[in-house]
DRENKOL-998269 format. One line per field, with one value per residue (C-alpha): x, y, z; residue number from 0. Coordinates in steps of 0.2 Angstrom, whole numbers. Example, Ala and Ser with C-alpha at 12.3 -4.5 7.8 and 13.67 -1.06 7.14 Angstrom:
<pts>
u	(62, 68)
v	(-22, -5)
w	(39, 36)
i	(0, 1)
</pts>
This chain:
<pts>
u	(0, 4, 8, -5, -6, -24, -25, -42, -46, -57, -70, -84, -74, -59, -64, -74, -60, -48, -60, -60, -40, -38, -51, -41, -26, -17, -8, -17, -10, -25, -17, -23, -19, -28, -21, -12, -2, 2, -1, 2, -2, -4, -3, 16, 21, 24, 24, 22, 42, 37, 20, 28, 43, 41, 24, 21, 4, -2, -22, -25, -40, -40, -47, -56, -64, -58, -41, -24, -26, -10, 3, -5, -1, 17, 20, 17, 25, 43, 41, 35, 52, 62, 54, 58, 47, 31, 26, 9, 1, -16, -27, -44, -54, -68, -77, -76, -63, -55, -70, -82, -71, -78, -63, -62, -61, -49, -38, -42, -35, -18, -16, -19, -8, 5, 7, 6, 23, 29, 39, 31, 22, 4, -17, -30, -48, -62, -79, -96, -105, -106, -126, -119, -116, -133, -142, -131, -135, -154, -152, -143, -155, -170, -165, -176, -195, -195, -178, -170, -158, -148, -162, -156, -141, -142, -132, -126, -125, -114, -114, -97, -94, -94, -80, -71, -72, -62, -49, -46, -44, -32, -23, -10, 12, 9, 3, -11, -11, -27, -40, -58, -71, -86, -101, -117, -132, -143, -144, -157, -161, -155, -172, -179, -166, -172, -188, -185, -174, -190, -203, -192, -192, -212, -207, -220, -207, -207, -193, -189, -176, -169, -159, -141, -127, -109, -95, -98, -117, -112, -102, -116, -126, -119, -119, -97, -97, -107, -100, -116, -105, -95, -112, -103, -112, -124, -131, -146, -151, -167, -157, -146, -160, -166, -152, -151, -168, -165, -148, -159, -171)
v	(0, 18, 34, 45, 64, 74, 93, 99, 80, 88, 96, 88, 80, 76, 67, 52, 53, 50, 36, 26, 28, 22, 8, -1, 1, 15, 27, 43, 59, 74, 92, 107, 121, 114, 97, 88, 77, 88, 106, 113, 128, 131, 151, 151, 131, 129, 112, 104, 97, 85, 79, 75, 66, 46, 49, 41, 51, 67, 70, 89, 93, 110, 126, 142, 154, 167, 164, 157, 142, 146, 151, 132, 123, 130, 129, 110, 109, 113, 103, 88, 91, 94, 76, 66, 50, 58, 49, 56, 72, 70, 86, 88, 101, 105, 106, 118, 127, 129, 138, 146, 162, 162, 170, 154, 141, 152, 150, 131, 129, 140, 126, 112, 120, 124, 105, 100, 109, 104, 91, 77, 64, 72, 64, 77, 73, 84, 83, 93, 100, 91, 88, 98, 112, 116, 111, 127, 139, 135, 137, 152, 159, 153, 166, 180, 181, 173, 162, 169, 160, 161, 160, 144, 137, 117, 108, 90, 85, 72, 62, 68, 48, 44, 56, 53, 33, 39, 48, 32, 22, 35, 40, 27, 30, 29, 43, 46, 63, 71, 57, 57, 69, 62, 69, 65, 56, 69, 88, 98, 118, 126, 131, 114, 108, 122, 118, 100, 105, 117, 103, 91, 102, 105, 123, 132, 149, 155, 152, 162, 161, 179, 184, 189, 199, 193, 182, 169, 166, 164, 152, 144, 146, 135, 121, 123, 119, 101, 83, 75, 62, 55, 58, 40, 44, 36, 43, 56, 72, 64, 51, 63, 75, 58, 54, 73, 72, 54, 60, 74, 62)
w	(0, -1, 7, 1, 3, 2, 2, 6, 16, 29, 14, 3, -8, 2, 18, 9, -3, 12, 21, 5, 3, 21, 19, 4, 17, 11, 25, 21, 28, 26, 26, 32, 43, 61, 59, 74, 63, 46, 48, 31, 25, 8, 7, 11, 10, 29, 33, 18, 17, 32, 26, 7, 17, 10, -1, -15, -21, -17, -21, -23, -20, -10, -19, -13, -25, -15, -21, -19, -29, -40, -25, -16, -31, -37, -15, -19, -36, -27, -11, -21, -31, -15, -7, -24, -18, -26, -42, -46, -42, -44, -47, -48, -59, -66, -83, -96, -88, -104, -112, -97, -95, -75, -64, -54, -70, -78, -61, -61, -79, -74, -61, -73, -85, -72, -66, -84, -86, -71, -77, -63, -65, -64, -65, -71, -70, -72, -65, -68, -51, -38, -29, -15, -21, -34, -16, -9, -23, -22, -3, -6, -18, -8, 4, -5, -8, -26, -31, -46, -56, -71, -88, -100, -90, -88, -77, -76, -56, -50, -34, -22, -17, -36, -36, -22, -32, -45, -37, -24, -42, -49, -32, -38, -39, -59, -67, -81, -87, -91, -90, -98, -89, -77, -77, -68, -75, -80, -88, -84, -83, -65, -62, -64, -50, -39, -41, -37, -23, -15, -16, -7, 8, 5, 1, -14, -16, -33, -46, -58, -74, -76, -91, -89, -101, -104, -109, -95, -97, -114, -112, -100, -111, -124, -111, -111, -93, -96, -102, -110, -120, -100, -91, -82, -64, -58, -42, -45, -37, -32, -22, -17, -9, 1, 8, 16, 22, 29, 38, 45, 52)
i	(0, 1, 2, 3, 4, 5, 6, 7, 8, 9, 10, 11, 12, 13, 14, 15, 16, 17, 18, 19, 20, 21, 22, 23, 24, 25, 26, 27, 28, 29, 30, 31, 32, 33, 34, 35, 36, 37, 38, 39, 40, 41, 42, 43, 44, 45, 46, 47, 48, 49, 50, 51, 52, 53, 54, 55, 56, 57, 58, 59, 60, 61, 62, 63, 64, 65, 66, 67, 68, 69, 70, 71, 72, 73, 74, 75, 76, 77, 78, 79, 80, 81, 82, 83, 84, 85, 86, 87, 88, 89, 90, 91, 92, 93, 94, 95, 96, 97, 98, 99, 100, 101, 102, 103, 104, 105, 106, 107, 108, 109, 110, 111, 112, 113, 114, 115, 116, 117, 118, 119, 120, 121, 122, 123, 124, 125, 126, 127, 128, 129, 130, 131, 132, 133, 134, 135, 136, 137, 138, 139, 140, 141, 142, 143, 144, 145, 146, 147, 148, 149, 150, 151, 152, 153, 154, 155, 156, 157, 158, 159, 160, 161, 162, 163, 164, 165, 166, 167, 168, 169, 170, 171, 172, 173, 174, 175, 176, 177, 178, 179, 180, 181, 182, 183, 184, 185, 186, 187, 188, 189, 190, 191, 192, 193, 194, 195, 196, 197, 198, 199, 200, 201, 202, 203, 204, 205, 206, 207, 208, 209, 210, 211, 212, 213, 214, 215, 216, 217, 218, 219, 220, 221, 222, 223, 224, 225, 226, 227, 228, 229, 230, 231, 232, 233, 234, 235, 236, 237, 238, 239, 240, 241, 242, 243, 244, 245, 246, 247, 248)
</pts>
C-alpha cells in the first residue's frame, strides 16, 4: 500500500475521498492548517516538506474561489520536487474550464496548466457540479421572496462519493495525465433543480429564470461547462435529496 497525501481532506470531496483511501489500506495523511499530525499551510508552503517526506501520491483537491489556488499549487509543485518520492500528483478540476471564462475556471486551468509543465508525473480529472453544491446555490437563492436563477443554464450533477471513487482508483504511484471527464447522469435547466430541490423540503417559493449579459453566461449558455458524452455517474439528485432528508431524520 501507499503513502497517500490529500490537500483539502477535511472538505466535501476530500474526507470520503480519504476514508475510501484508508479503507483499501493506504496510510493517508490529510493536510490542512488545524491538523495535529500535518499542519500545512498552503498560502506560504509551511509544513508541507514533512507531510511529502516518504509519499508516494499526493491528491490535490483543496481550492477556494476566494483565491490562492496558484501560490498552493506551485507551494506543492517545489516541495514535491524537493521530497523526490512523489510519483503522481493528482489534481482535480472542473469542466469547461477551458471555455467558461468564469474567474475561478480560468484559475483552475492556470493550475492544470501549471502541473502539466511541471515536469512530474501528474493525473488530471475533471468533473461537472457536484449535488452539494446546486443544493447550496438554491439554498442560497431561496433566501429571497422569489428564487431567481440564471435564464437557460443546464447543469449536469454528479454524486461527491462517485468522485471521491475515481480519485481512490487514480490515487495510484503511476501517473495518467489528463484522463476522460465524469459527469453525472442527467442535464437539466438550473431552475428545474431548484424547483426539485424546494418541493423536497415542501417549500412552494417562486422560481424564476432571469436573463443575464456577458461572456460567461455565454459560455453557460452554450452548455461549455457540461459533459453529455462522460455523463458516467450514476447517483441522481433525487437520491441525493433523500439521503439529506434521511440524515436529517
Amino acid at each position: 500500500m501507499s503513502t497517500i497525501v490529500v490537500t483539502g481532506g477535511t472538505g466535501t470531496l476530500g474526507t470520503p475521498l480519504a476514508a475510501r483511501l484508508r479503507e483499501e489500506g493506504h496510510e493517508v495523511r490529510v493536510l490542512s492548517r488545524h491538523s495535529e499530525h500535518y499542519p500545512v499551510d498552503l498560502r506560504d508552503g509551511r509544513g508541507l516538506d514533512a507531510a511529502l517526506a516518504g509519499a508516494e501520491v499526493l491528491v490535490h483537491c483543496a481550492s477556494s474561489p476566494r483565491g490562492g489556488d496558484l501560490e498552493a499549487a506551485r507551494h506543492l509543485i517545489g516541495a514535491v520536487r524537493r521530497a523526490g518520492t512523489v510519483r503522481n500528483l493528482v489534481y482535480i478540476s472542473i469542466v469547461g474550464v477551458d471555455v467558461v471564462p468564469l474567474g475561478y475556471y480560468r484559475t483552475k486551468l492556470a493550475v492544470e496548466r501549471l502541473l502539466e509543465g511541471s515536469g512530474l508525473g501528474v493525473t488530471i480529472l475533471r468533473t461537472t457540479q457536484f449535488h452539494d453544491l446546486v443544493a447550496q446555490v438554491v439554498a442560497t437563492s431561496a433566501k429571497l421572496p422569489v428564487v431567481l436563477l440564471p435564464r437557460g443554464v443546464r447543469v449536469q450533477p454528479i454524486a461527491v462519493g462517485e468522485v471521491a471513487d475515481r480519485l481512490a482508483e487514480l490515487a495510484t504511484p503511476h501517473p495518467s495525465g489528463r484522463v476522460p471527464d465524469m459527469g453525472g447522469p442527467e442535464v437539466r435547466a438550473l431552475t428545474d433543480w431548484a424547483r426539485t430541490c424546494l418541493a423536497a423540503t415542501g417549500s412552494r417559493r417562486r422560481v424564476v429564470g432571469v436573463p443575464l449579459a456577458g461572456r460567461t453566461y455565454a459560455a453557460f449558455l452554450r452548455g461549455g461547462h457540461l459533459a453529455p458524452a462522460h455523463a458516467v455517474g450514476r447517483g441522481t439528485f433525487a437520491q441525493f435529496l433523500e439521503g439529506r432528508t434521511a440524515a436529517r431524520g
